[in-house]
Structure formats: C-alpha cells, structure tokens
C-alpha positions in Angstrom: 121.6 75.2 43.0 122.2 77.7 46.0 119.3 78.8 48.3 119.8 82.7 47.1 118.7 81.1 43.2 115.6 78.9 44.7 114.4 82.4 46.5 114.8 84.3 43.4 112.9 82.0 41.7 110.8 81.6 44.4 109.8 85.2 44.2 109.6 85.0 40.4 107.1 82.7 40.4 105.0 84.8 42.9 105.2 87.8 41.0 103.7 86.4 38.3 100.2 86.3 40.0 100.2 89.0 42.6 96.3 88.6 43.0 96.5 85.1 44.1 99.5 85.3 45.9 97.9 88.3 47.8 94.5 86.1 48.1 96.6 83.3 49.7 98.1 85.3 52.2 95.2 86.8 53.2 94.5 84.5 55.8 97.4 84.8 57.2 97.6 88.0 57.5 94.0 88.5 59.3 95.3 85.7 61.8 98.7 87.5 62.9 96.8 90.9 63.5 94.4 89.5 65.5 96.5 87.9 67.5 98.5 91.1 68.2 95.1 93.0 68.5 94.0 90.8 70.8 97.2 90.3 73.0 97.2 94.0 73.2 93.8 94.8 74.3 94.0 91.6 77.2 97.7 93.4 78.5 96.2 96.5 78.2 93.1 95.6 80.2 95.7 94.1 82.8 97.8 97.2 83.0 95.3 99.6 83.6 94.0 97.1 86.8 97.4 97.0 87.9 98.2 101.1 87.2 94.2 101.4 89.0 95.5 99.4 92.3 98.8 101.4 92.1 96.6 104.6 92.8 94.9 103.3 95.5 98.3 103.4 97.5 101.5 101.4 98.3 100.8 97.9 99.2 97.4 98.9 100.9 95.9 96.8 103.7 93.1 98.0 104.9 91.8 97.0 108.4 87.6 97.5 109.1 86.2 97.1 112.6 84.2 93.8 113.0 80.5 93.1 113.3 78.0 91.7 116.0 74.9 90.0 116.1 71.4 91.5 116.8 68.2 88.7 117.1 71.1 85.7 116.1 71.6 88.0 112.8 75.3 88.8 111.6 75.5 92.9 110.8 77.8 93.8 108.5 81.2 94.8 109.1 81.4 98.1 111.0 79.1 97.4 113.2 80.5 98.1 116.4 83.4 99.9 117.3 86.6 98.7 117.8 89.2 100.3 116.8 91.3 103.6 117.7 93.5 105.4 116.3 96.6 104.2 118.9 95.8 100.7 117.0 97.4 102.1 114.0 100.3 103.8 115.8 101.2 100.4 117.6 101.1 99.0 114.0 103.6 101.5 112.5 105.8 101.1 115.4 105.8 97.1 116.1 104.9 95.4 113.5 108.1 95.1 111.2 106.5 94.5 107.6 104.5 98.0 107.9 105.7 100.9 106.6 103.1 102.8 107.6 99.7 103.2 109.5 96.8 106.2 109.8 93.6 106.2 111.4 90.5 107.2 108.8 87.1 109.0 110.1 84.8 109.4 106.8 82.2 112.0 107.2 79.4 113.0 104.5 79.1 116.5 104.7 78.5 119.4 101.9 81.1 122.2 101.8 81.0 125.5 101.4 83.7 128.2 100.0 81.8 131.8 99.6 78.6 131.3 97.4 79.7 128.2 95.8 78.6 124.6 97.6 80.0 121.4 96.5 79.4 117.7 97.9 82.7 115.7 98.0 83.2 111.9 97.4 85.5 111.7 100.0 85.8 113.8 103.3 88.1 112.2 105.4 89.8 113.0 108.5 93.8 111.4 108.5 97.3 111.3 110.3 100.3 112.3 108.6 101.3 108.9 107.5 98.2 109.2 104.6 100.2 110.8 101.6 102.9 108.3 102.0 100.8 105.3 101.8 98.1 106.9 99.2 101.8 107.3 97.3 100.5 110.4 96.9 102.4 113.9 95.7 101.4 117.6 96.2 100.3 119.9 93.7 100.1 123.1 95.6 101.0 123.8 99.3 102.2 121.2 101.7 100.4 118.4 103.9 99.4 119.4 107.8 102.1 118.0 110.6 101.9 116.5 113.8 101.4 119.4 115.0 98.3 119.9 113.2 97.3 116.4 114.5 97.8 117.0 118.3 96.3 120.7 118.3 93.3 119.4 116.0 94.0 122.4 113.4 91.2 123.5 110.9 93.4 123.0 108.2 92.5 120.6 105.2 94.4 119.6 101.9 91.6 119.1 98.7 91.7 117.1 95.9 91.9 119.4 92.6 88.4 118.2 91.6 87.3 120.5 94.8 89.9 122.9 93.9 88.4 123.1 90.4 84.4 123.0 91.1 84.8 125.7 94.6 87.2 128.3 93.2 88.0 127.5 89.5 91.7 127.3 90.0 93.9 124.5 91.2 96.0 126.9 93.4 93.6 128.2 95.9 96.1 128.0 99.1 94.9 129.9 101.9 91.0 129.8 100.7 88.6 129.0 103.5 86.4 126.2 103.2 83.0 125.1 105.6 82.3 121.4 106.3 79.5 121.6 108.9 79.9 125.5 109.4 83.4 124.6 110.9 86.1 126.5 108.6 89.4 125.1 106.9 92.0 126.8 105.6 93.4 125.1 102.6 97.1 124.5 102.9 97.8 122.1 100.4 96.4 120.9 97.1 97.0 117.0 95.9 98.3 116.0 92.4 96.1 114.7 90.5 95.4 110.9 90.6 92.0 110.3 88.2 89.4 107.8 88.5 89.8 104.6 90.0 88.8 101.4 89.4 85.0 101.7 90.0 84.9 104.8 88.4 84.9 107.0 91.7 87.1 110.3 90.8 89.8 109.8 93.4 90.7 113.6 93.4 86.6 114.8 94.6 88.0 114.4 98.7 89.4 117.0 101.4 91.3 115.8 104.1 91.7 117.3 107.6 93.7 115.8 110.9 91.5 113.1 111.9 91.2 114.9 115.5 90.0 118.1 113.6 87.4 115.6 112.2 86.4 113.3 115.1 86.3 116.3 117.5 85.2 119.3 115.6 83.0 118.3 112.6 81.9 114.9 114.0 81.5 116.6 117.5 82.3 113.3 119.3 84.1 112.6 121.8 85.1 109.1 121.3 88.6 107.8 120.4 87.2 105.3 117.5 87.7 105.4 113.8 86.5 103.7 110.8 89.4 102.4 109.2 93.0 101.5 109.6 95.0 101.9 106.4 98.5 100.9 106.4 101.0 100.0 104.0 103.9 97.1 103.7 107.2 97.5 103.1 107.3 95.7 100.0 104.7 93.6 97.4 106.4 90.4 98.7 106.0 91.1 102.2 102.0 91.9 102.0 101.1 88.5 103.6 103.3 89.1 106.6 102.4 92.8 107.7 98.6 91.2 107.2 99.4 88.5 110.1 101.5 91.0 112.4 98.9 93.8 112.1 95.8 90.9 112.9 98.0 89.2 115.7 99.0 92.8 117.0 95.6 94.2 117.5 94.4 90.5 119.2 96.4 91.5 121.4 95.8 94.7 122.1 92.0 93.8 121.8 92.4 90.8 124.2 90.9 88.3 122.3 91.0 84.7 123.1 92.3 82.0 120.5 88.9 80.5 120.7 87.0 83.9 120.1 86.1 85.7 117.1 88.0 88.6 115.9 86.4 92.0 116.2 87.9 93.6 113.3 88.9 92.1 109.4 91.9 92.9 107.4 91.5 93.3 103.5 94.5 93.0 101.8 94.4 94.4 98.2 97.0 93.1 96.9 95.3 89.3 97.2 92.5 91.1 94.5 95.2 92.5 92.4 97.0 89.2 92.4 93.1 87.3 91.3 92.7 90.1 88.4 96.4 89.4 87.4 95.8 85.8 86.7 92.8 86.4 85.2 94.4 88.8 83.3 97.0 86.3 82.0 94.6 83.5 81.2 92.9 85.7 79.2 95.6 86.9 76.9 96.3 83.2 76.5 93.2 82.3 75.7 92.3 85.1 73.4 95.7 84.4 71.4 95.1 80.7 71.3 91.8 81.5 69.7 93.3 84.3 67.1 95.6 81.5 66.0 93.4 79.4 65.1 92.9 81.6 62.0 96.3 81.8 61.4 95.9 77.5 60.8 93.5 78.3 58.2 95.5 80.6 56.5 98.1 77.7 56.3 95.1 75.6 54.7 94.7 77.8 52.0 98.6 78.6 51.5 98.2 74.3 51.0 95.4 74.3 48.7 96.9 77.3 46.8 100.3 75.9 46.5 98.9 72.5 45.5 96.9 74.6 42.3 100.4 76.3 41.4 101.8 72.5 41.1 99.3 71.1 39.1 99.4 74.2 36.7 103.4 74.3 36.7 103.6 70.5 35.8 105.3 70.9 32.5 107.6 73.9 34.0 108.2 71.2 36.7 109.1 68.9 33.5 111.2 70.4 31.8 113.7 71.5 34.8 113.8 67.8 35.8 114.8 67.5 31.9 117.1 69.9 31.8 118.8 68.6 35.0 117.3 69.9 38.3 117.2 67.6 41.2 114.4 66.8 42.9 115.4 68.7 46.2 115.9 71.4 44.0 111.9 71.4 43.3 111.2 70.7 46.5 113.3 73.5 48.0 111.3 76.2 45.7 108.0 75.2 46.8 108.8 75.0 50.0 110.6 78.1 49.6 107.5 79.9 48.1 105.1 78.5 50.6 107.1 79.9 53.5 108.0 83.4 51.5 104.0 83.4 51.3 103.6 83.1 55.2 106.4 85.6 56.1 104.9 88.2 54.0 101.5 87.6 55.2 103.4 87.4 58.6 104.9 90.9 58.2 101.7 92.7 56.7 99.8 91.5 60.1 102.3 92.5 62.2 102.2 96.0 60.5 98.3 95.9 60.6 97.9 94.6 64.0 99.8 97.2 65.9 97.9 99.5 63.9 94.5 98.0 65.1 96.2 98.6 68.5 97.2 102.1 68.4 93.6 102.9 66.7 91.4 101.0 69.5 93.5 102.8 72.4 93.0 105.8 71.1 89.5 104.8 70.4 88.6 103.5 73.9 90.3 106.8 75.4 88.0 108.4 74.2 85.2 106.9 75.8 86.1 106.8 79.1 85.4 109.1 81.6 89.0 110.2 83.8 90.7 106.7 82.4 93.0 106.0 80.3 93.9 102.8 78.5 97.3 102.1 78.3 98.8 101.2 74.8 100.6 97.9 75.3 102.3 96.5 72.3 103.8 92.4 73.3 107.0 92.3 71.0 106.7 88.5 72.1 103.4 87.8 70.6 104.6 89.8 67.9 108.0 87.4 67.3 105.6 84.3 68.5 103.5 85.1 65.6 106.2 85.7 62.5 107.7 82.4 64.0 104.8 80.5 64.0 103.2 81.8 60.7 106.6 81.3 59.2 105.7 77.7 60.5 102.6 77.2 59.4 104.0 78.2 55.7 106.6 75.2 56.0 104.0 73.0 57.1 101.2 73.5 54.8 104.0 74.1 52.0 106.0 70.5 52.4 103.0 68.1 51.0 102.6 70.2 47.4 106.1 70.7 47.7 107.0 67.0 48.2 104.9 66.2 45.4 106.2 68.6 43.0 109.6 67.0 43.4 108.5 63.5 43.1 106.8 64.3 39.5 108.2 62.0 36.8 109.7 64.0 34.2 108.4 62.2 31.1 104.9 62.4 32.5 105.5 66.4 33.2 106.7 67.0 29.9 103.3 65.4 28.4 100.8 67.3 30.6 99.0 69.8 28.6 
C-alpha cells in the first residue's frame, strides 16, 4: 500500500469526526500562535531599542567632563570644567576611528517668535559636525557653516515640534526667534526623528553655533563646553575611537598614569549591545515557554489517537483479515496523528501572525510619538510547523504501534 493511499485514508478517517479532530488539534494550534505571538512581540521590542539608539546618532560616544570632591564627597559628573571645544577638534583630526566630533553647550531658556512663547527640550549650541553624527536630514533650509561658527552668527536650525508649536507650519525659514532677548533667524528646519527611548520628543530642540551660544546667550566668556559628542567610523570600531578619544584628551589634559581622569566617556553602543542580549534571551525564553503548550497539545493528539484505536479495533480487524500488514496500520495512525499536528500547525501559524499584526497595531496606538515595529520571524514560524509536525509523530507512534500489533482474531471479536 503506497503512502498517497494511507493519507487518503488517513484523511478519511478524520473526516468522519471533524469535532474531535478539531478538539485535538486545538492544543496545538494555541501553542504554535503563541509561540509566533510571542517571538514577534520580544523582536519587536528589540527592534524598536535598536531603531531608538539608531536616532540618537551614528555610533555615538559621548564624552562628559569629570567631577571633584568637596568635604571628601564625590560630585557628580560635570562638576568642574574641563573640556573645550579644541578637545573635540583634535578628536576629529587625530584620532583615526572618529568620524566625527562637536562641542555641545545646553542652555534652558524659553523662546519667543512674536506673541507666541514656547519652552524647548533641547537648546543647544553645536559645530557643524552635529547633523552628521545625530545622522540627521533636513526638512526645510540648510544647516549654518563654519562660517557661522567663527563669526558666532544668530542663526539657529529648530526641530519641527518648535516649528509646529511657534508658527503652525513646518516651513517657517527666515522667521525670527528670541532665546534670552538675543534673536535667531531660522535657516534650516530638521526632519523629523520622534521620540526617543525615554520618551523625550527628540524634535522639541533649536540649535545655534555653539559660539553664538557660549558668547551671546550664555554671555560667558569661557572656552568650556558640556559635552563632547563624536561618532566612529563603524559599529565594530566603537571600542577603539573610545580608547583614542580617552588617551587623546590625557594627553592634552596632562594627566599622569597614576591620576584620575577628569572627564568619562559613555559609549552607547555598550547599552545597545546589554539591551540586545537581553533582547535575545528573552525571545528564547518566551518561545521555550509557548512551546511548552505545544507538548500538551501532543498529549492530547496521544490520548485522542489512542480513543480512535480502541473504537476502530474491529475496522483494525478486519483489514488484518483481509490482508493489510501491520506497517500498513501503523503507517495510518501515524499518518493521522502527524496530518493532525500539521493542520493544527498551519491554523497557528495563520492565527499567530494575526495576533501579531493586531497587537502592533494595538500597541501603536497607545504610544505617544512611537511606533512598534511589526516583526514577523519566518524561523519561529518554520521552527514551529517542524516541531509541531514532530510532536504529532511522537505522541502518534505509541497508539500507532499498538494498532498494528492487534491480533486479528481478537479484533474481529471486539464488540
């Protein structure tokens, strides 16, 4: 008897009870969605980290100035002031793993465009360098120059939540702005980027020449800044702009071996790379759980298959009669057990990308200048069919093997 026979037969026999058959499969089906469900939601989760750490720039370090001790207490970082903005030039220019460097000065300032008044997240003065290592496009206009820079030109380039909340239209080039009565001429408008990780709306800043800033709003006449930010090369080479930018500026600090360093570089990617394996433990462990139901589901394809036996005995009988071999008996409980798990196998699939698409959607709409990416794994997908096609041949060869080793005589007297 040929396998296309035994799966005909197969499928005969399931037809003949579609309630149970549906009943048995049920647990399969419930395990195989929930493991795509939950795979989904744990890559998804990942994603939007890696998409949120993607917005903050390319290959960000970030370099703070150190901190000193008052009364034998450590301040926090930032408490003294040590760097300048010819430490980020030097950066750019000798250390070979950066791409990039610009000086930062934050201010916290309201700012004013006619009668309407608006109080940025971000007000921050910058060189040139800053849209290349925010990886950040223009909407409107263009960015300010060097020569903006050097001459410390009231010009500024706004995020489109400014835009948006001081003139009501994204293309407001040329409109005049007033952070601390000093006024800026907007040349350029950014793309919009969304919130970030936190939650912080990454397009509520302005940014000016950081000399505009330093000299003209902050009214200082100090060289410091706040922050270096500079960006790698590549991914791979994050670890070694992070030891020539902290060896550079020891030497242009003059510090000592033996001596603590006034300043700390963070390097994001290290935080990207924690969330990432977090990330991927997660979707292993979530799945390993989901498939635990999918082990129950082959339980009951067992205790169901082992019913159909005991009520097909005399069938069972009277094919061993008629000439059947065992294997052939075997093969078509085998064969129904595993048509059983496919089925359920494909029905979950179906139903768990569904689940997917519908909680995306559902958590889009809850969040506030996010959005969850829709991640479907076609490798949990094929992981599960496989392994509930598995679980069907498993559970499916003890009633199976027992079908086949009926005696015939016996069979032929069950009532």
């Amino acid at each position: 008897m040929n396998v296309t026979m035994v799966l005909r037969m197969a499928l005969r026999a399931l037809a003949k009870n579609k309630t149970r058959a549906g009943l048995t499969v049920l647990g399969i089906v419930i395990g195989v969605a929930a493991v795509i469900l939950l795979v989904s939601i744990s890559q998804s989760a990942g994603l939007m980290v890696q998409m949120q750490f993607e917005t903050l720039g390319t290959n960000v370090l970030f370099v703070t100035p150190g901190s000193q001790k008052g009364g034998g207490v450590q301040m926090g970082f930032g408490t003294i002031t040590t760097l300048i903005a010819a430490d980020a030039d030097a950066a750019a220019a000798e250390c070979p793993a950066v791409q990039a460097a610009s000086p930062i000065v934050i201010v916290h300032s309201q700012v004013i465009a006619g009668n309407q008044n608006w109080l940025p997240q971000f007000v921050i003065g910058a060189s040139t360098s800053y849209p290349l290592i925010r990886n950040w496009e223009m909407l409107h206009g263009d960015y300010f120059d060097e020569g903006d820079v050097r001459g410390a030109s009231k010009v500024c380039v706004v995020g489109v939540t400014v835009a948006d909340a001081l003139f009501q239209t994204r293309n407001c080039l040329g409109m005049l702005v007033r952070i601390k009565s000093i006024p800026f001429k907007i040349i350029g408008v950014f793309a919009p980027k969304g919130a970030n990780l936190f939650g912080q709306d990454q397009d509520d800043i302005i940014v000016a020449p950081f000399t505009t800033i330093k000299k003209r709003v902050s009214g200082s006449t100090f060289n410091n800044v706040d922050v270096l930010m500079i960006s790698a090369r590549a991914n791979e080479g994050m670890g070694d702009a992070e030891a020539e930018v902290a060896s550079l500026l020891r030497q242009r600090h003059r510090i000592r071996h033996d001596t603590q360093d006034d300043f700390t570089v963070h390097n994001t990617s290290e935080v990207a790379n924690v969330l990432a394996i977090i990330t991927m433990v997660m979707t292993v462990l979530v799945g390993s759980i989901a498939s635990i139901s999918l082990v129950v589901g082959g339980v009951g394809i067992m205790n169901i298959m082992l019913v159909s036996v005991t009520e097909r005995t005399r069938e069972i009988g009277i094919r061993l009669a008629v000439g059947a071999r065992s294997r052939d008996i075997l093969r078509q409980f085998l064969l129904e057990a595993i048509v059983l798990s496919t089925l359920g196998g494909a029905i979950g699939v179906a139903l768990g990308v569904s689940a997917s698409v519908a909680t995306a959607a559902g958590i889009n709409m809850f969040l506030n200048g996010l959005h969850w990416p829709l991640t479907i794994s076609l490798p949990a997908i094929a992981a599960a069919l496989l392994f509930s096609s598995a679980i069907g041949m498993f559970f499916g060869f003890y009633p199976a093997r027992k079908a086949s080793r009926l005696d015939p005589i016996e069979s032929l007297r069950y009532e």
